[in-house]
C-alpha positions, 0 to 999 in steps of 0.5 A, spaced: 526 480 441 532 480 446 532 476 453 533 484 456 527 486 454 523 480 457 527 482 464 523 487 467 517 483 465 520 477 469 521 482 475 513 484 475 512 477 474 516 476 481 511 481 485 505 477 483 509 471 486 510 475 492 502 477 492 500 470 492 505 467 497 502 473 501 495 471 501 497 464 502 500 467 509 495 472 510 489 465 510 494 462 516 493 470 520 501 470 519 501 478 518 508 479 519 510 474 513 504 477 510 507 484 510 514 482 508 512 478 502 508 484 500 514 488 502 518 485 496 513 484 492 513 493 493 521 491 491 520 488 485 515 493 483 520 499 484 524 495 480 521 493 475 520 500 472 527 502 474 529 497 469 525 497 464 527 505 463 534 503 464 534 498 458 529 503 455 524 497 453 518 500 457 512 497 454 504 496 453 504 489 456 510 492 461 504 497 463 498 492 464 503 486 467 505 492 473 498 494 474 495 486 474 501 484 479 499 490 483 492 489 484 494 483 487 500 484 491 497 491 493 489 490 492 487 484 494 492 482 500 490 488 504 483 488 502 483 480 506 487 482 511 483 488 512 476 483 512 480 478 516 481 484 521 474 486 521 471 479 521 475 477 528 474 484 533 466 484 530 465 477 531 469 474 537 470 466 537 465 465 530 469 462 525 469 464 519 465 458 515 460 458 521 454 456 518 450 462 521 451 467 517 448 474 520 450 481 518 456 480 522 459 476 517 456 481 512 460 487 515 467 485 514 466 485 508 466 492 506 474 491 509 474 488 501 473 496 498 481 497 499 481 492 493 475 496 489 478 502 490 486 500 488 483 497 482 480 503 480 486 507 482 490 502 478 486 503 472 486 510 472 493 511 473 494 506 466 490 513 462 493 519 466 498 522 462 498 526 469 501 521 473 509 520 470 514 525 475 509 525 481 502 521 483 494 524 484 493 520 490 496 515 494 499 510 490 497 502 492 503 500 495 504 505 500 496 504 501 498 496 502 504 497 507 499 501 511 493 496 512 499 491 513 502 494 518 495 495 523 496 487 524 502 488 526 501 495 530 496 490 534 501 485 536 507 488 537 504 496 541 506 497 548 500 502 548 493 499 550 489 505 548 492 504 540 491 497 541 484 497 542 483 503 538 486 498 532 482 492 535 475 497 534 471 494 527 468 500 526 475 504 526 477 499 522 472 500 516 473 507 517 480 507 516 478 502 509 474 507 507 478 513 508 484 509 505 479 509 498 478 515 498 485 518 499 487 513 493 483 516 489 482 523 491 485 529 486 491 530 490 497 531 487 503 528 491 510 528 490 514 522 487 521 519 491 525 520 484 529 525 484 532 527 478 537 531 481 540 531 488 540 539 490 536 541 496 531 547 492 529 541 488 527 536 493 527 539 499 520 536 501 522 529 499 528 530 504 525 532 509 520 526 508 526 522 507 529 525 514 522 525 518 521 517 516 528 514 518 527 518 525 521 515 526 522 508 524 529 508 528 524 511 535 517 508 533 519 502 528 513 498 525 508 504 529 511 509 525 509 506 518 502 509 518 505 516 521 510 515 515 504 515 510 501 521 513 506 524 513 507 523 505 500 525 504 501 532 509 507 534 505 505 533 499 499 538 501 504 543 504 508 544 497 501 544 493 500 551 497 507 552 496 506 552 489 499 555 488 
């Protein structure tokens, strides 16, 4: 078998990496670093598909190597960071490894549901033939790049209502679970990969593209949760458009 072939593997194996550096920066609550390992992680993702295509040495283990890369980098990162959050706005000053262990400590752990439901969104997303040119719920990394950026939005926002809107436990299981639930809901939402550049075709994702580089240029980190709202909106949008 030619090196070429073991490429795109090689990069899917650098987005597990990524994951796992993330984790070890997400335990020390260095939620930026988290986000940026994640972030290259959701790179080599990109790419490792592009050049699998590109060489034309897509395969079954290349699928299930993306998807086990994936649950990490996109699964488990954001599930711990979102237990950990939970954890410190519900339990002011326990530690985690404190010896008494009431339902507070319990709690935190429904964080780990946006783990359960990017795994079952990953291993449906292996057996839908559906799911080639366009995606049928929020695809795991985007999903991750929104958790990861709540910390973040806490840490950096100027606006005192957002911050303790964020910092509120409950918020935050609520924002878990609608996390879920859009990963894993039956909507149609558009892809990124155009295959031509004419504005009939791909109207909404230029539109999207559009919108997200004014919000990120005006509300910078705050913009990555409107960004992915914004995706999951248009996509409705044009569903009702071609219905």
């Amino acid at each position: 078998m030619s090196i070429k072939s073991k490429i795109p593997n090689f990069i899917t194996l650098l987005n597990l990496l990524s994951g796992c550096i993330a984790m070890v920066f997400a335990a020390s609550d260095q939620y930026l670093l988290t986000f940026i390992f994640v972030s290259l992680g959701i790179l080599f993702d990109f790419f490792d598909g592009f050049l699998a295509r590109i060489f034309k040495v897509q395969s079954p283990l290349g699928v299930q190597l993306d998807s086990l890369a994936d649950m990490v980098t996109s699964g488990l990162v954001p599930g711990y960071v979102m237990f950990k959050m939970i954890f410190k706005y519900q339990n002011q000053g326990i530690s985690i490894l404190d010896d008494f262990f009431p339902i507070n400590h319990v709690l935190p752990i429904l964080g780990f549901s946006i783990t359960l439901g990017a795994c079952y969104r990953l291993a449906k997303f292996n057996i839908d033939s559906r799911q080639t040119n366009s995606f049928i719920g929020l695809p795991t990394p985007a999903n991750a790049l929104f958790i990861l950026s709540l910390p973040l939005i806490i840490d950096t926002t100027q606006f005192v209502f957002l911050k303790d809107f964020l910092s509120n436990a409950y918020v935050l299981m609520l924002l878990s679970f609608l996390s879920v639930y859009i990963m894993n809901a039956n909507i149609p939402l558009f892809s990124l990969k155009m295959k031509n550049f004419s504005w009939q075709s791909n109207k909404f994702q230029f539109i999207f593209l559009i919108i997200s580089v004014f919000l990120l240029i005006f509300l910078k980190i705050i913009a990555l949760p409107i960004i992915i709202m914004c995706y999951v909106l248009l996509s409705v949008i044009q569903n009702k458009m071609n219905s």
